[in-house]
N, C-alpha and C positions, 0 to 999 in steps of 0.2 A: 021522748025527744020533741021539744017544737024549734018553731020554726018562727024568723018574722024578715020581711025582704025589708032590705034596703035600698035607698036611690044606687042608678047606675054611676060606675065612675067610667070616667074616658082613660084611654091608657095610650102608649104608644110602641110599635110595633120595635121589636130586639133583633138589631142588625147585625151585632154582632156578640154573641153566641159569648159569655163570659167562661172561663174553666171550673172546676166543678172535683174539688177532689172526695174521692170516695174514701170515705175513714170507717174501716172496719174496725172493730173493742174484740181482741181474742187471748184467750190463753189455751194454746194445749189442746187443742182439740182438731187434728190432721185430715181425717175423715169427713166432719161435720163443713167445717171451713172452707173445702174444698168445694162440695157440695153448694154451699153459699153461693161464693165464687163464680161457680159457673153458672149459677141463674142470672145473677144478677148481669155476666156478661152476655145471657140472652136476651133477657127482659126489659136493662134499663134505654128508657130510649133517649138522646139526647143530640142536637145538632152542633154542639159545642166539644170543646174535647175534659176527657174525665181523667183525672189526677189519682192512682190507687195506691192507698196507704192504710198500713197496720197499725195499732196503738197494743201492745203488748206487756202481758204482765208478767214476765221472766218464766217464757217456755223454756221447755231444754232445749240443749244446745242441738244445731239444726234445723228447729222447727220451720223460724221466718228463713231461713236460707231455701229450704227446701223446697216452700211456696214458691219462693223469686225463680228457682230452676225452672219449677214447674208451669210458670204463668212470665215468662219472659216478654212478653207483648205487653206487660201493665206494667214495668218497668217497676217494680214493688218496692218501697220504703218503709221505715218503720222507726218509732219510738217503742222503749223497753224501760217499764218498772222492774225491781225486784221484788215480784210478789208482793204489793201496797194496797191490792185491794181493787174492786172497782171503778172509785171516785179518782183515786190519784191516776190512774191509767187512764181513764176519760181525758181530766185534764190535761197531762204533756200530751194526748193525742191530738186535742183541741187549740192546745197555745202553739203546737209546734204549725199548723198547715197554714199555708201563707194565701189561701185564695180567698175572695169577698165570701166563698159557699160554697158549703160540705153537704154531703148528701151523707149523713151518718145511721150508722149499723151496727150491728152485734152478731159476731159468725155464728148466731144459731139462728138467725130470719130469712128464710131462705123465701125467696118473692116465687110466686106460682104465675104470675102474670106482669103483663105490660107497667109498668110505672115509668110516668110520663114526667120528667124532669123538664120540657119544656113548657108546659105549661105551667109548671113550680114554678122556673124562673120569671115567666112573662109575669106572675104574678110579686113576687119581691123586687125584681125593678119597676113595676109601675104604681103599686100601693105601699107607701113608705112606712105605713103601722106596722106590715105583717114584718115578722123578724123567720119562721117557722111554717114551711108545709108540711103536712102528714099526711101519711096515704092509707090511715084507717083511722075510727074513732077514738080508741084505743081507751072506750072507758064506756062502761053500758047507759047510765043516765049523762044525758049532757045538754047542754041546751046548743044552742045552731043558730045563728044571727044569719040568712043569705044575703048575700053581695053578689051582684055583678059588674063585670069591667071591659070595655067595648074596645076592643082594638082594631083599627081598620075595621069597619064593619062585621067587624065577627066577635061575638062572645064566649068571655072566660067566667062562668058563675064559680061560683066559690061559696063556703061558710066559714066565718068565725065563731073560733069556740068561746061560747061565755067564761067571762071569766071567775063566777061562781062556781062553777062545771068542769070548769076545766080538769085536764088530767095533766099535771105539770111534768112527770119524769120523762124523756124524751129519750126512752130506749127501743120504745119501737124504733122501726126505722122513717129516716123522714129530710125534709130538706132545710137548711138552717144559712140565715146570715149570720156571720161573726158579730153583730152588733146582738145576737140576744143574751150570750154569754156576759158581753160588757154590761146588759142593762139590770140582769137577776144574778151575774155570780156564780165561780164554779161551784164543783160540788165538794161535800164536804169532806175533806181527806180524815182517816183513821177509823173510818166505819165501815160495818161490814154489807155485803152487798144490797139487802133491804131496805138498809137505813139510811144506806146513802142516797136512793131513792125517792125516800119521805122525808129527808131533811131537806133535800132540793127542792120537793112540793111545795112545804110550806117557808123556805127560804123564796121563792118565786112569788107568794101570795101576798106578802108583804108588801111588794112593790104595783104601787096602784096602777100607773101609766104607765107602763112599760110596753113595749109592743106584744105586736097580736100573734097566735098561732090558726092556720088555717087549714082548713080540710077540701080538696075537689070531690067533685057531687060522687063522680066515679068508683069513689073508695070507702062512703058511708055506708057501712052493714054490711060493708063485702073486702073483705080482707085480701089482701093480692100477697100475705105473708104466710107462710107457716114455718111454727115455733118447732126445730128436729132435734132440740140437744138438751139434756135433762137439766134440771135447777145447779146453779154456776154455789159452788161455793169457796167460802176463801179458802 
């Protein structure tokens, strides 16, 4: 991994807290989900209010009803494939949430620690390249461009991922504007869950200027996820 700094940018302090829905990707998995769920309602920290929502691939009947019983406090919603695969279910998850930014997931990444959504946000409202926080590197070689961004006298450093390096599938979990979808394109519907993975890598590569994906210093080499639910197949 290197490294190379960048000038500081100036930023300006976020007074009011924008919404933030939380889009979980699940099929069928009641146990693990749950699980999910309740980390993330430990762990994620934010001063603004969070939006929770399912994108589902035609569980059986009960599944998302049963979640909604169970977690009545997240006011649970949901869009429902019939069984389409990964990519189609991403997508109506992603065209259906109506806020500027999703903090998006998969119910098998269950967070072990703090992920800090406020300072995700401070950083997509004040530097307009980034489109994409991440809260681990989420790919062993990668190069790391540092940035810092001074708000009210206090600093938010940050890296951009190169984008030779880059690691384009965005299923870990991580925080996104709607404008990075508009700028690379959903993913590819009628494949199977691998593929649709690597068709959106190199569907995203294509595009030279497109905005940035970023990483906080906090979450390079130290993972705040762990993966509890075995390989998803269609």
């Amino acid at each position: 991994m290197t490294q190379e700094i960048q000038p500081v940018i100036q930023g300006h302090i976020v007074t009011s807290w924008p919404p933030i829905t939380v889009m979980i990707i699940t099929y069928n998995r009641p146990k693990i989900i749950r699980r999910t769920i309740d980390a993330y309602k430990e762990h994620l920290r934010y001063d603004g209010p969070l939006i929770w929502r399912l994108a589902d691939d035609g569980s059986p009947p009960g599944y998302l009803e049963d979640l909604a019983a169970d977690y009545p406090e997240l006011d649970l919603k949901w869009t429902v494939t019939d069984r389409l695969g990964l990519a189609s279910n991403i997508n109506r998850g992603l065209k259906a949430y109506e806020t500027k930014y999703a903090f998006f997931t998969e119910d098998d990444w269950m967070c072990t620690r703090s992920i800090d959504l406020n300072r995700g946000i401070t950083l997509l409202e004040n530097v307009s390249q980034i489109a994409v926080v991440i809260f681990d590197t989420a790919s062993y070689y990668v190069t790391l461009h540092a940035h810092s961004l001074k708000v009210n006298g206090e600093y938010v450093n940050y890296f951009i991922k190169d984008f030779e390096s880059r690691y384009w599938y965005p299923g870990h979990p991580h925080l996104e504007h709607q404008g990075f979808y508009k700028a690379y394109g959903y993913y590819v519907e009628g494949t199977r869950h691998g593929e649709a993975e690597r068709a959106f890598t190199y569907q995203a590569r294509e595009i030279k200027d497109g905005p940035e994906v970023a990483i906080l210093p906090d979450y390079v080499g130290k993972s705040p996820f762990k993966h509890i639910g075995p390989p998803r197949r269609k």
